[in-house]
N, C-alpha and C positions, 0 to 999 in steps of 0.2 A: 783535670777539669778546666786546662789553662783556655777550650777551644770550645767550654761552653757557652752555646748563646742565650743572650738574656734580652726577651724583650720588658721594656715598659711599657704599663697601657694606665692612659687616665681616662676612664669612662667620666663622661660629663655629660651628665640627662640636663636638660631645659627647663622643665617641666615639674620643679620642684612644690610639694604641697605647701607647706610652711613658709617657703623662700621664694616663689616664682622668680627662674632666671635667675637664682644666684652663681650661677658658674660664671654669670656676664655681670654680675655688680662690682662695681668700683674698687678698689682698694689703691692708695697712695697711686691714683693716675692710670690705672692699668687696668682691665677685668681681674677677674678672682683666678680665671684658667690661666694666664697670663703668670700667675707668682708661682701655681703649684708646677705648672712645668720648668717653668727654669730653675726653683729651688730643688726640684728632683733630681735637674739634669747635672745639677753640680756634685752628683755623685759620679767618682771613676770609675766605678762597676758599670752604670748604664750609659753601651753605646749608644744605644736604640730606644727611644723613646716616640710615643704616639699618644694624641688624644684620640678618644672612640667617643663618637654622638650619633643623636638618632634626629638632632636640630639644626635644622638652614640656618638660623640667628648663630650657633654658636661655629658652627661650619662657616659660615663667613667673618665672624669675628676672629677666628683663628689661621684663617687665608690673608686678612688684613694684619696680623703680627708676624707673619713668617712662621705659625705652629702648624707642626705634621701633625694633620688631622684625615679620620677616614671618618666615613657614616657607615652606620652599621643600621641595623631595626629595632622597633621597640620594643624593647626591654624591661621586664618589672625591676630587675637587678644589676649593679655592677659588674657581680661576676656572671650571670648572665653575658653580658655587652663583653668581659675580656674574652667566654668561650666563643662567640661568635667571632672575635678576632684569632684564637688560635685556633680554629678551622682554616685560614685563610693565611695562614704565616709557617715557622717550622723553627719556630725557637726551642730548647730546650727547659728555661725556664722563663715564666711569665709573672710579672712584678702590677699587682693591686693597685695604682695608687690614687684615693677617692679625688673627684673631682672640686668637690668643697674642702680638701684638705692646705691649703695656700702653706702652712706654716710646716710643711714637709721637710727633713734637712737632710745631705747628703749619711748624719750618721743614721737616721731608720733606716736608707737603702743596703747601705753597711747590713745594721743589722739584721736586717730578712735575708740578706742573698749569703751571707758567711756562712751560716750553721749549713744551707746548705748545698756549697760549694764542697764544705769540708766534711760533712758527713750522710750517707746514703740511706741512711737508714730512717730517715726525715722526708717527706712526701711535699709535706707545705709546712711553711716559716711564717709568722706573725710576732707580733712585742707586745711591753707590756711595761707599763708606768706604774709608780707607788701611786696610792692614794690614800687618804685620812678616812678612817673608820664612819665617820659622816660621811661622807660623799658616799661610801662603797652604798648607803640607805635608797639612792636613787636608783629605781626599778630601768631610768633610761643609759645609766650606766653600765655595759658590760664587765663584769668581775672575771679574773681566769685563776686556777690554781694550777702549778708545775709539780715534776715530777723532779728528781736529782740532777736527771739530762738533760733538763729542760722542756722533756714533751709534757704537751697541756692533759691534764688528768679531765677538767672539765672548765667549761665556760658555763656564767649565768648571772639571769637580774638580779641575780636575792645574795646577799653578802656573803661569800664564800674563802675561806671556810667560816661555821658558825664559832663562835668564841665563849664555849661551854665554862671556861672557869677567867673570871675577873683577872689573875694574877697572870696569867700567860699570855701576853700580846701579842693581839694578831698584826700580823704585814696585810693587807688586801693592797689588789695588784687591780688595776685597771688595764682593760684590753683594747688596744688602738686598732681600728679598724682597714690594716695598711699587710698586705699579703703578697709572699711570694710563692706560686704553687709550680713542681715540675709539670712537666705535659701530661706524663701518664696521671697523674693525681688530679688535674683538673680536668681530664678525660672521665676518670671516674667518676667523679663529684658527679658530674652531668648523668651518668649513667643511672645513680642509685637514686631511686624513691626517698622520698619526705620518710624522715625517721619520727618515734615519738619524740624522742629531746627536742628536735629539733622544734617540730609545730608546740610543745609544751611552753618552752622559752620563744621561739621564732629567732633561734642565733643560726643560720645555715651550718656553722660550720661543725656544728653538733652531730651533722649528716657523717663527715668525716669522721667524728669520734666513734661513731657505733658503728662502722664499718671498716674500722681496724684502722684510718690511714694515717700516719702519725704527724702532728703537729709541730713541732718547734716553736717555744715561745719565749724571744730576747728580750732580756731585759735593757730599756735604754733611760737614759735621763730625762730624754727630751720630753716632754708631753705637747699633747701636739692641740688644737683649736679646729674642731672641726664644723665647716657652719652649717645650723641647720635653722639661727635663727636670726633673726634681725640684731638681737642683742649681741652674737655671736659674731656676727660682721662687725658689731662697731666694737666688741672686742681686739678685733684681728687688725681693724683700722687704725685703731689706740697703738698696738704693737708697733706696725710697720711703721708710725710716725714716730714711734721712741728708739725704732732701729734701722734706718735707713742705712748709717754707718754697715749695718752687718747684713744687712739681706739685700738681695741685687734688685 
């Protein structure tokens, strides 16, 4: 696998409902696109790295930093915006990484691209953080439950697994929204129709589960701040001024 190629793609919509223009707000002096590429790029797995937009604002904000940026069209999704890039490329595998993601670190990249480098029997890779039995209660929270091997059994909003007797404590694992898919698996995805899981929860990648393609889901320490809201950025703002020392 020494000669496989791996592209990165950071889809970064404009156009955000909640946040308008959060992939261009501020953070310690910089836009937001600005931190999540470079802390991406300090991973040694990815030579290759690109933003995907479908905005002149951010397509010029990213000409004016020196970031390898393309325009692609509009998009309701992410992955959406990376298939339209892997039409137009010939990498082998193609690396997720959200564009409101700033607090990225090279160990997620780590962890999505090893399982599989090292095992074939894995389609697409994604992670997954602990979380407290409280949090798992938020319907905006993605939950995932694994298998021995690590492939995801199933993802969803509602606390999984349920925790039938008091005395046996559950783990609930939270699911980061940060994907690596091979070509053929992200070829598919696009192929197959809306499943029920999928429209039932609205998780896409439910689509993947009822069509056999197997998941990988690492576990990492990190958890990560992904924004989607104002509170969420002065979250992220807080961080980078208590960590300048450690983030570039």
């Amino acid at each position: 696998m020494s000669n496989t190629k791996i592209l990165g793609v950071i889809p970064a919509r404009y156009n955000s409902t909640r946040l308008p223009g959060k992939v261009l707000r501020e953070i310690a002096g910089k836009p937001m696109i600005y931190w999540v590429y470079h802390n991406a790029l300090r991973s040694p797995l990815l030579e290759n790295l690109i933003i995907a937009t479908d905005s002149d604002l951010v397509l010029s904000a990213c000409n004016d930093l020196n970031l390898p940026v393309t325009m692609t069209g509009d998009h309701p999704t992410g992955s959406d915006r990376l298939y339209e890039v892997m039409l137009r490329t010939d990498a082998d595998i193609y690396v997720n990484i959200q564009g409101d993601e700033p607090t990225v670190r090279p160990e997620h990249i780590e962890g999505l691209l090893t399982p599989l480098l090292r095992n074939e029997a894995f389609g697409v890779s994604t992670l997954k953080v602990k979380m407290t039995a409280e949090a798992a209660k938020s319907p905006d929270v993605v939950k995932v439950v694994t298998g021995s091997d690590g492939g995801a059994l199933y993802f969803s909003r509602h606390p999984i697994p349920f925790q039938r007797n008091a005395e046996n404590a559950t783990q609930y694992y939270k699911h980061l929204g940060l994907y690596a898919y091979r070509r053929e698996a992200l070829q598919s995805f696009f192929t197959f129709p809306q499943t029920p899981l999928e429209l039932s929860e609205s998780l896409e990648q439910l689509r993947l589960i009822e069509n056999g393609i197997r998941i990988h889901v690492a576990e990492t320490q990190f958890d990560t701040v992904g924004v989607d809201t104002q509170q969420d950025l002065n979250e992220v703002i807080a961080m980078f001024s208590n960590q300048r020392s450690t983030i570039l």
